[in-house]
PDB file with SEQRES, HELIX, SHEET and CRYST1 records, atoms N, CA, C and O in Angstrom:
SEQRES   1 A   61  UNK UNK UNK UNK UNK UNK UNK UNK UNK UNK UNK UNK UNK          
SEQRES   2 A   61  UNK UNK UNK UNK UNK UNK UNK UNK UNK UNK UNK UNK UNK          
SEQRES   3 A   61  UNK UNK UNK UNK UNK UNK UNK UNK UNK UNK UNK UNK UNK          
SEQRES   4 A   61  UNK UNK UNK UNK UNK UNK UNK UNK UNK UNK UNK UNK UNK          
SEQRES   5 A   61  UNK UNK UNK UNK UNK UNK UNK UNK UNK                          
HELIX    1 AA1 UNK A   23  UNK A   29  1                                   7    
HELIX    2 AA2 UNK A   30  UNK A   34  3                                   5    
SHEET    1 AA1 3 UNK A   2  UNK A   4  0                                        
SHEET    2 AA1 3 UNK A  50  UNK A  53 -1                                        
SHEET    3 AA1 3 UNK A  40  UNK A  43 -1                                        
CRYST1    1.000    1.000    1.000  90.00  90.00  90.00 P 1           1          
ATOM      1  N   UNK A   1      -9.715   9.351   0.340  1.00  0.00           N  
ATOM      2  CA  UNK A   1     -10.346  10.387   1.091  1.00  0.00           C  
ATOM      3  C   UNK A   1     -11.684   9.836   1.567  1.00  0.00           C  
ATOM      4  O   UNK A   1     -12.320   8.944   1.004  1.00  0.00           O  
ATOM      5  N   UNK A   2     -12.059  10.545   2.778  1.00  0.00           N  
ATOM      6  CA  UNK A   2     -13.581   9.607   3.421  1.00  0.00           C  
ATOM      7  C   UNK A   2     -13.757  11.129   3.657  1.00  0.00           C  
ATOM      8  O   UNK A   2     -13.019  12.031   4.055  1.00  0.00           O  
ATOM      9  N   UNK A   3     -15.279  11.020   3.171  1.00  0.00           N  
ATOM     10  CA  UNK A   3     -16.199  12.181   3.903  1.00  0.00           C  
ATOM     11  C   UNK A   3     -17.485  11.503   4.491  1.00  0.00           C  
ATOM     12  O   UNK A   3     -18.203  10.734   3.853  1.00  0.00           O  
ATOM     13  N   UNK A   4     -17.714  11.953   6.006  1.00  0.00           N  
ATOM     14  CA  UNK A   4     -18.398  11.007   6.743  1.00  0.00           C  
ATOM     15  C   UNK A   4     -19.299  12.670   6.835  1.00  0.00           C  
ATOM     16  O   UNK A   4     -19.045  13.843   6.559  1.00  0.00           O  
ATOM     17  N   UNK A   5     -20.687  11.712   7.511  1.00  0.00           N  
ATOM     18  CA  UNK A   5     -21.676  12.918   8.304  1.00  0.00           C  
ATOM     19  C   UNK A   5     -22.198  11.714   9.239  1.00  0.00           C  
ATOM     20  O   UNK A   5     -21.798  10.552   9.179  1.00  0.00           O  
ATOM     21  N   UNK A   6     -23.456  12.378  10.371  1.00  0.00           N  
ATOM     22  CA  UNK A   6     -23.565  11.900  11.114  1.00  0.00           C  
ATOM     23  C   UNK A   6     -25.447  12.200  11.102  1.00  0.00           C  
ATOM     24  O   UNK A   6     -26.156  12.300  12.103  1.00  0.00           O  
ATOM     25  N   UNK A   7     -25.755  12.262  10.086  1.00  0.00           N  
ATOM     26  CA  UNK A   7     -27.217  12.194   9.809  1.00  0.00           C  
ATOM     27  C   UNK A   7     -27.784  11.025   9.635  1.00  0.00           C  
ATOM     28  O   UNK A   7     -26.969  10.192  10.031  1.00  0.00           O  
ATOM     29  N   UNK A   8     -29.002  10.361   9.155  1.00  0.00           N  
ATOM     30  CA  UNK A   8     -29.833   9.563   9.349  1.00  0.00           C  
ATOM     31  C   UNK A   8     -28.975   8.017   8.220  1.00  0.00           C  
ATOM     32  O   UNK A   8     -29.276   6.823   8.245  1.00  0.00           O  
ATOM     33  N   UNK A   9     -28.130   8.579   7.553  1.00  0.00           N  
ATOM     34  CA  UNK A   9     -27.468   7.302   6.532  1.00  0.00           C  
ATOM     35  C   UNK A   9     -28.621   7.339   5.722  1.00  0.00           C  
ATOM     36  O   UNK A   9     -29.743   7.845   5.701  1.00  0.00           O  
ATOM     37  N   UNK A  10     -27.691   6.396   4.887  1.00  0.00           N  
ATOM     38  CA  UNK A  10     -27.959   5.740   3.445  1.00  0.00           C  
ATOM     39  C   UNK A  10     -28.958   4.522   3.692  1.00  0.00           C  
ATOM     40  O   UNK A  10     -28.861   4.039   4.820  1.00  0.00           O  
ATOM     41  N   UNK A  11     -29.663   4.081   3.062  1.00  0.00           N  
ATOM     42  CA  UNK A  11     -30.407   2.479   3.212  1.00  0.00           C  
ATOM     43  C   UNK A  11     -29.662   1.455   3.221  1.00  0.00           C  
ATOM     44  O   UNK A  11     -28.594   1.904   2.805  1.00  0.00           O  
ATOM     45  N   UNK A  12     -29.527   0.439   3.407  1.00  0.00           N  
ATOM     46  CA  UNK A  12     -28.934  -0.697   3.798  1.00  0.00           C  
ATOM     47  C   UNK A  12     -28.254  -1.261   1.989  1.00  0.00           C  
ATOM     48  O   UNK A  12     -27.108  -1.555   1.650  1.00  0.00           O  
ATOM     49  N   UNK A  13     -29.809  -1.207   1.022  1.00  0.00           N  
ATOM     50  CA  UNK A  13     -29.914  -1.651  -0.053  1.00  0.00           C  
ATOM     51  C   UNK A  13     -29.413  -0.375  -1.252  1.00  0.00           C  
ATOM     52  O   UNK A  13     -29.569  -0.548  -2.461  1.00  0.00           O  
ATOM     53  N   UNK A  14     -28.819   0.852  -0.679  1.00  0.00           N  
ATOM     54  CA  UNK A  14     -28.244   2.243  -0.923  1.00  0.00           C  
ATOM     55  C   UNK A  14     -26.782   1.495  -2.483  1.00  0.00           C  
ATOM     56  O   UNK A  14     -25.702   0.959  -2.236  1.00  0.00           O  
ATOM     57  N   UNK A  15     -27.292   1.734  -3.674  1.00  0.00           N  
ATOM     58  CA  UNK A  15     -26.456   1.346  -4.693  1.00  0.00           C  
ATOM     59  C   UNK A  15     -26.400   2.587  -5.251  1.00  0.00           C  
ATOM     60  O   UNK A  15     -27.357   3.100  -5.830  1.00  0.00           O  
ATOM     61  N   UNK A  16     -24.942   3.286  -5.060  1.00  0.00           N  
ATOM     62  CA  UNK A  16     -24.737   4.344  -5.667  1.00  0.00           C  
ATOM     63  C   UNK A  16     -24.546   4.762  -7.218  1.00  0.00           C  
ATOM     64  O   UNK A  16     -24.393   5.886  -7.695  1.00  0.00           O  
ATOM     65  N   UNK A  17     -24.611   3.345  -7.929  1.00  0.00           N  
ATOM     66  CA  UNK A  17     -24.361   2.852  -8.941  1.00  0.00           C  
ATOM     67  C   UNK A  17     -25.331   3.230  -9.670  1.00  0.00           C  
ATOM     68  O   UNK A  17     -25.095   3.721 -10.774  1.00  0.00           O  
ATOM     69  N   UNK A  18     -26.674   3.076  -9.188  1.00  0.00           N  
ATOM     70  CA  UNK A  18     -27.815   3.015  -9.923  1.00  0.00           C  
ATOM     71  C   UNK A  18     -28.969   4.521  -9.748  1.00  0.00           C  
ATOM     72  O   UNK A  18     -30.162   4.646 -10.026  1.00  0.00           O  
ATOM     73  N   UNK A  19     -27.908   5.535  -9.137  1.00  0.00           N  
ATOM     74  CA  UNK A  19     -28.257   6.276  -8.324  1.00  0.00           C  
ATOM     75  C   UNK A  19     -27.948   7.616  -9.650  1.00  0.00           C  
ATOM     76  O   UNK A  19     -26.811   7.685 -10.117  1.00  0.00           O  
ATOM     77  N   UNK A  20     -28.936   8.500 -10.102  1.00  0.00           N  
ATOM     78  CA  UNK A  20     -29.055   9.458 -11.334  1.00  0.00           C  
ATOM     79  C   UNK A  20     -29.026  10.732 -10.709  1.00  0.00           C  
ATOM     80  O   UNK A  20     -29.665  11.543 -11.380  1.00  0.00           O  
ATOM     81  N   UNK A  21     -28.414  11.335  -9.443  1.00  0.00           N  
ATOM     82  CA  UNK A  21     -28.403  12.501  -9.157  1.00  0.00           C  
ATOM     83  C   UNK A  21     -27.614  13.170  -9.918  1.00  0.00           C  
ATOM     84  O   UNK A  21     -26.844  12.529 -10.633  1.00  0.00           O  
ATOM     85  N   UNK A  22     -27.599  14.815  -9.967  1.00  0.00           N  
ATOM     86  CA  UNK A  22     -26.387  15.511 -10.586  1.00  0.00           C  
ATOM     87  C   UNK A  22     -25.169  15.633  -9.784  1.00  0.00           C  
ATOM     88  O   UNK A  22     -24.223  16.211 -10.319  1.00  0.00           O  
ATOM     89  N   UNK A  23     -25.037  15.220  -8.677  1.00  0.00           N  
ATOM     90  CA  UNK A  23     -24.129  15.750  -7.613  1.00  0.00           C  
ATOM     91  C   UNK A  23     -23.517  14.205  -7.674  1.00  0.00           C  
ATOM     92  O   UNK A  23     -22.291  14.103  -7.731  1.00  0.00           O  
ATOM     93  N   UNK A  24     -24.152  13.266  -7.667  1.00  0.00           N  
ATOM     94  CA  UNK A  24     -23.327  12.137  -7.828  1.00  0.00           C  
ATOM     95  C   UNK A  24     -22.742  11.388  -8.896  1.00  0.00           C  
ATOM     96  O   UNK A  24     -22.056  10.370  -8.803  1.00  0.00           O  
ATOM     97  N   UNK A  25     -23.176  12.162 -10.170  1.00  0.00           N  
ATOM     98  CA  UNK A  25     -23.199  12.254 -11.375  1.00  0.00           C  
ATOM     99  C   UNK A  25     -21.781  12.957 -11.863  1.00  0.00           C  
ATOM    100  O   UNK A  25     -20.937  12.539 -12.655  1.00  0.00           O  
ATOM    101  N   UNK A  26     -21.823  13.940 -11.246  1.00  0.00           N  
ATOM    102  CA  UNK A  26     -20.359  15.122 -11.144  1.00  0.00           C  
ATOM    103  C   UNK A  26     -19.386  14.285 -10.515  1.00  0.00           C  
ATOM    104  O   UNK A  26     -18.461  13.805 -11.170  1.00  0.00           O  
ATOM    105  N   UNK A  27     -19.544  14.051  -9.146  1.00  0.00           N  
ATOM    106  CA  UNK A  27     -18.486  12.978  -8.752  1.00  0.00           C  
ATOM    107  C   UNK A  27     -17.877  11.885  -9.231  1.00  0.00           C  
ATOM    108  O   UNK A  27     -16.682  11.591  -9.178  1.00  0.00           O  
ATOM    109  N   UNK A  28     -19.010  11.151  -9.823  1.00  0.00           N  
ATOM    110  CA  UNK A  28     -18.327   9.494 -10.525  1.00  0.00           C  
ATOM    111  C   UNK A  28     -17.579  10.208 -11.404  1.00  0.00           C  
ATOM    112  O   UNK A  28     -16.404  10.210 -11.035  1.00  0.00           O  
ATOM    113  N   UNK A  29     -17.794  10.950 -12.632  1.00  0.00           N  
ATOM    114  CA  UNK A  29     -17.365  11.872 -13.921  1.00  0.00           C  
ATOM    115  C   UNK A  29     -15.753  12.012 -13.779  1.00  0.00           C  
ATOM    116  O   UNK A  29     -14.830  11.701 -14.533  1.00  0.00           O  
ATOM    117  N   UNK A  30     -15.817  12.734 -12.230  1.00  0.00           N  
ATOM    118  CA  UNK A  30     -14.313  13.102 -11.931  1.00  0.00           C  
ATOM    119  C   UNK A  30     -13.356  12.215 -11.517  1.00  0.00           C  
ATOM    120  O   UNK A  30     -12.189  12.339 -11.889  1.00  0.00           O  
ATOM    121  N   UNK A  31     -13.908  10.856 -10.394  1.00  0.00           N  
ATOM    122  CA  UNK A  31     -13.190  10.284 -10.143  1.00  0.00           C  
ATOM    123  C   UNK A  31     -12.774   9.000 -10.673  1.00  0.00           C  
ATOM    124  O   UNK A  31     -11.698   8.430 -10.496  1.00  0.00           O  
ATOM    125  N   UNK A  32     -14.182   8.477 -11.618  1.00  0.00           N  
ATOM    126  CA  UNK A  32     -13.739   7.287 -12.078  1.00  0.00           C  
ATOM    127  C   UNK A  32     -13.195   7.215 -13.461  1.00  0.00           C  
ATOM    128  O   UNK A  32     -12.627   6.206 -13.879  1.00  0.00           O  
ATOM    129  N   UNK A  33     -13.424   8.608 -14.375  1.00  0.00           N  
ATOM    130  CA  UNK A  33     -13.549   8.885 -15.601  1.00  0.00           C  
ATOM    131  C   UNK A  33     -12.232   9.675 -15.539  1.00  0.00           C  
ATOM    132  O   UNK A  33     -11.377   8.991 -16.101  1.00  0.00           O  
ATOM    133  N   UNK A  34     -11.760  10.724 -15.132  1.00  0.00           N  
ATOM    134  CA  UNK A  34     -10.610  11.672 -15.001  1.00  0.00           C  
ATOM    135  C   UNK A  34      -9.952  11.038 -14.621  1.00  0.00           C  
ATOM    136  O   UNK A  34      -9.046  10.593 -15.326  1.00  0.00           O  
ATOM    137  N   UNK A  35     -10.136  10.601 -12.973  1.00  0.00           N  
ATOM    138  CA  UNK A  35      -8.507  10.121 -12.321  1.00  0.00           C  
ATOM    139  C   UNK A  35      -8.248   8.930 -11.895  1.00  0.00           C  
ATOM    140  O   UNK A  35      -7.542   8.541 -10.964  1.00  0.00           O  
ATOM    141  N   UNK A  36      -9.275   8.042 -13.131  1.00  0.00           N  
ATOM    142  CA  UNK A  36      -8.976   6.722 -13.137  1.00  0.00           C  
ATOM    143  C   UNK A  36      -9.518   5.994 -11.418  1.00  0.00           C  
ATOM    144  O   UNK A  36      -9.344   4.796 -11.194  1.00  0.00           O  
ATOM    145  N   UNK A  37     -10.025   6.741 -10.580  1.00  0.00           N  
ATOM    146  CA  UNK A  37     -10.547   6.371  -9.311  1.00  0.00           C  
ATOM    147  C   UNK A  37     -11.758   5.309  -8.897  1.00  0.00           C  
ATOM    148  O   UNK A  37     -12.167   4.494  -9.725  1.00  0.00           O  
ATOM    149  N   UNK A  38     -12.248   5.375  -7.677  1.00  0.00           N  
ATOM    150  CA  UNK A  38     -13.008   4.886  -7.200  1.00  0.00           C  
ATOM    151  C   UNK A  38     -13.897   5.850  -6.223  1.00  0.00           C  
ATOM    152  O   UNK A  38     -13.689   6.955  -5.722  1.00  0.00           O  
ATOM    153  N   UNK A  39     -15.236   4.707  -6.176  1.00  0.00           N  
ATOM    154  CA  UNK A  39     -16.044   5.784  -5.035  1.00  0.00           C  
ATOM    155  C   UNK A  39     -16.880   5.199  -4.493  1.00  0.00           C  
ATOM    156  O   UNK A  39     -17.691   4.805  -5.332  1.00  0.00           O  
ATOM    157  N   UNK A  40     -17.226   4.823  -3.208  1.00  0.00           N  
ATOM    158  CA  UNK A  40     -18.295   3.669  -2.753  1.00  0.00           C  
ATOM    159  C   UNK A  40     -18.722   5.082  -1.566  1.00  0.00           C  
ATOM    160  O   UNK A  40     -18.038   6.008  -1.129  1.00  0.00           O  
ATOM    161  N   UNK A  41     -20.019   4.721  -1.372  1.00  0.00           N  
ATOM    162  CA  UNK A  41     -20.892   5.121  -0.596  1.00  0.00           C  
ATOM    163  C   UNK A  41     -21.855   4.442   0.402  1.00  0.00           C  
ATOM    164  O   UNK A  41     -22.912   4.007  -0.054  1.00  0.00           O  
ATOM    165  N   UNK A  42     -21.603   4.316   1.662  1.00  0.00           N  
ATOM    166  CA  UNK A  42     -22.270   3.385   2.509  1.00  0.00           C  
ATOM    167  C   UNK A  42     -22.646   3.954   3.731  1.00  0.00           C  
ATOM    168  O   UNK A  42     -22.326   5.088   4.088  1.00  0.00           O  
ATOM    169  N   UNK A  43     -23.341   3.147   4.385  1.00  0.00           N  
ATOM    170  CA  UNK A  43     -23.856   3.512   5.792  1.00  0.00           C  
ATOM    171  C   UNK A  43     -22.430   2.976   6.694  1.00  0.00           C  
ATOM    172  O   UNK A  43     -21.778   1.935   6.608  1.00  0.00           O  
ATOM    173  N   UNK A  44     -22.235   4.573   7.864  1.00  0.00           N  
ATOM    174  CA  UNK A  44     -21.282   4.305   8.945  1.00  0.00           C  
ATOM    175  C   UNK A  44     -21.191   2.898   9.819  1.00  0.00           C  
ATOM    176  O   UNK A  44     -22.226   2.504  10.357  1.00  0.00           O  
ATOM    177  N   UNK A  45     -20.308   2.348   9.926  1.00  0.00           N  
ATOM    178  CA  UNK A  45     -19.936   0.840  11.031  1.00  0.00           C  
ATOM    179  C   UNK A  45     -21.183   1.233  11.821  1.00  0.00           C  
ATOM    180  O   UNK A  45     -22.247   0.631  11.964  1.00  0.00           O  
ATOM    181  N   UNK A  46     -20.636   2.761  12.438  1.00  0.00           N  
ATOM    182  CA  UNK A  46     -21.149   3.103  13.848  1.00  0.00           C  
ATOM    183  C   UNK A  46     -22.843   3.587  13.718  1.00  0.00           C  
ATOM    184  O   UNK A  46     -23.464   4.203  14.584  1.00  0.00           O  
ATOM    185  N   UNK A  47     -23.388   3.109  12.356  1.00  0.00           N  
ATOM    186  CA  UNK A  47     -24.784   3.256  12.221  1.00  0.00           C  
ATOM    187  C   UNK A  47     -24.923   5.032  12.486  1.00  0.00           C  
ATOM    188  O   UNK A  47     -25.970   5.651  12.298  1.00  0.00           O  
ATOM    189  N   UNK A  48     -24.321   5.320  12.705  1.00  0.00           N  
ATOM    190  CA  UNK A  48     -24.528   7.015  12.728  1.00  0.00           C  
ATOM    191  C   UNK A  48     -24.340   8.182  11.795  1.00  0.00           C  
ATOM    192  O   UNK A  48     -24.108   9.351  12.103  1.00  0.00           O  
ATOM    193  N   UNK A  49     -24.494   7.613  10.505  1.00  0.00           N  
ATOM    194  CA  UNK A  49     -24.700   8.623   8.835  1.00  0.00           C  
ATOM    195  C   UNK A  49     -23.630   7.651   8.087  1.00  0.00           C  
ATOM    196  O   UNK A  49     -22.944   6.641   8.238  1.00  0.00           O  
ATOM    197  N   UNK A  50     -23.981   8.680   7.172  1.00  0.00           N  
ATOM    198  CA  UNK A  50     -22.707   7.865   5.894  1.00  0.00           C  
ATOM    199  C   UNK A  50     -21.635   8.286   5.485  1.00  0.00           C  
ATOM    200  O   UNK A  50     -21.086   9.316   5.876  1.00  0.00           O  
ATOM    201  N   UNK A  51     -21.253   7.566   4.698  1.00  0.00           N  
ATOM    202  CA  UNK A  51     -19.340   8.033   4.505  1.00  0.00           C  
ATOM    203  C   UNK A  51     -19.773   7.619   2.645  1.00  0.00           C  
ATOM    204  O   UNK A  51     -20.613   6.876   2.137  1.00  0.00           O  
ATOM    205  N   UNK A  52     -18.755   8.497   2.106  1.00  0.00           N  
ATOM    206  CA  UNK A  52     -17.865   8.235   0.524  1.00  0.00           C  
ATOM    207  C   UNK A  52     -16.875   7.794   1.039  1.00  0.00           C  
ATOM    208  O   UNK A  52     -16.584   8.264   2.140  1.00  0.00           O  
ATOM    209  N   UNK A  53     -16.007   6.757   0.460  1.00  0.00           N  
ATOM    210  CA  UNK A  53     -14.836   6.950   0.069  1.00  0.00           C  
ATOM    211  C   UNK A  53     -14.344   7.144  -0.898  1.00  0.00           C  
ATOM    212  O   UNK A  53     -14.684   6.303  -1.730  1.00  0.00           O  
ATOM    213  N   UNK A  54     -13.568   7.971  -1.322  1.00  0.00           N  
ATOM    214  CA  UNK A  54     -12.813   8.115  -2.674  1.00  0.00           C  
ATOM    215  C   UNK A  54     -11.443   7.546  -2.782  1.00  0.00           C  
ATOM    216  O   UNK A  54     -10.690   7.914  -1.880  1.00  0.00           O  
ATOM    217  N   UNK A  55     -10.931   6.729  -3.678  1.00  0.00           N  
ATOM    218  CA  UNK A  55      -9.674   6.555  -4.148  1.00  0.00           C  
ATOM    219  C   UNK A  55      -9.381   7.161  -5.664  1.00  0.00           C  
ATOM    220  O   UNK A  55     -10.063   7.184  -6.688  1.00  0.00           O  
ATOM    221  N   UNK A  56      -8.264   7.565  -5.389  1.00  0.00           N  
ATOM    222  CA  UNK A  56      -7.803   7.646  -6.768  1.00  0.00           C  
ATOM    223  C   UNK A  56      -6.100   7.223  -6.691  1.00  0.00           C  
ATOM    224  O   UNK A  56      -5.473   7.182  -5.632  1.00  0.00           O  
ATOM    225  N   UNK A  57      -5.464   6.897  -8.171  1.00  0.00           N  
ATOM    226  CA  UNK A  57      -4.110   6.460  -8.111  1.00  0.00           C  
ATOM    227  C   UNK A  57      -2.883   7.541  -7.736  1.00  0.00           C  
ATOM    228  O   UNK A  57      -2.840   8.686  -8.185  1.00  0.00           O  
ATOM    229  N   UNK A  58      -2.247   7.162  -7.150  1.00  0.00           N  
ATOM    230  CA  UNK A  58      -1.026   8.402  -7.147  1.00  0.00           C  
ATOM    231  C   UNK A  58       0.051   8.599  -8.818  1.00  0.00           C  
ATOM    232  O   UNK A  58       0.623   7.675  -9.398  1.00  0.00           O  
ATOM    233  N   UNK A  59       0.045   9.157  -8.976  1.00  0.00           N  
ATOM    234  CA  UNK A  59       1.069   9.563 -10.356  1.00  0.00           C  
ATOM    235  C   UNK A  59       2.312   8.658  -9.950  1.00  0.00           C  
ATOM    236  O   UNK A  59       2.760   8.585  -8.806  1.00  0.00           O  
ATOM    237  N   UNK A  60       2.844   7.921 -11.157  1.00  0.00           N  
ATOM    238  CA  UNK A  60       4.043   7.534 -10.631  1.00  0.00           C  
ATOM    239  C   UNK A  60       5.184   8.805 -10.778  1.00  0.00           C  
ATOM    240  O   UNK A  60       6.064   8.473  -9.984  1.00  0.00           O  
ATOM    241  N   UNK A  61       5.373   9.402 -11.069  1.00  0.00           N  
ATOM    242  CA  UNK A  61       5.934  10.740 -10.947  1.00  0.00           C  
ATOM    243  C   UNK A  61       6.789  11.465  -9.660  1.00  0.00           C  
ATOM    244  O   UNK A  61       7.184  12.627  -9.759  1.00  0.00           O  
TER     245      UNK A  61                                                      
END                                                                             
């Protein structure tokens, strides 16, 4: 899943890793901890805001 905006972006040097918000805090929790996922956060190609992406695995099910 990608959630993009089109506001001012992230910094170049933007490490979501090292990053102590509660809102991003809630997110890692769910996706890397629950559903075994991923989550990177960067500035748009098109320099015009930022994007998440989220992965997570499909169930083999």
């Amino acid at each position: 899943m990608a959630v993009r905006d089109n506001g001012v972006g992230v910094p170049e040097d933007f490490d979501s890793e090292s990053q102590q918000g509660l809102g991003l805090s809630i997110i890692r929790g769910l996706v890397i901890t629950e559903l075994s996922g991923s989550i990177e956060v960067r500035r748009r190609s098109d320099a015009s805001g930022s994007e998440a992406l989220i992965e997570v695995p499909l169930p083999d099910n």
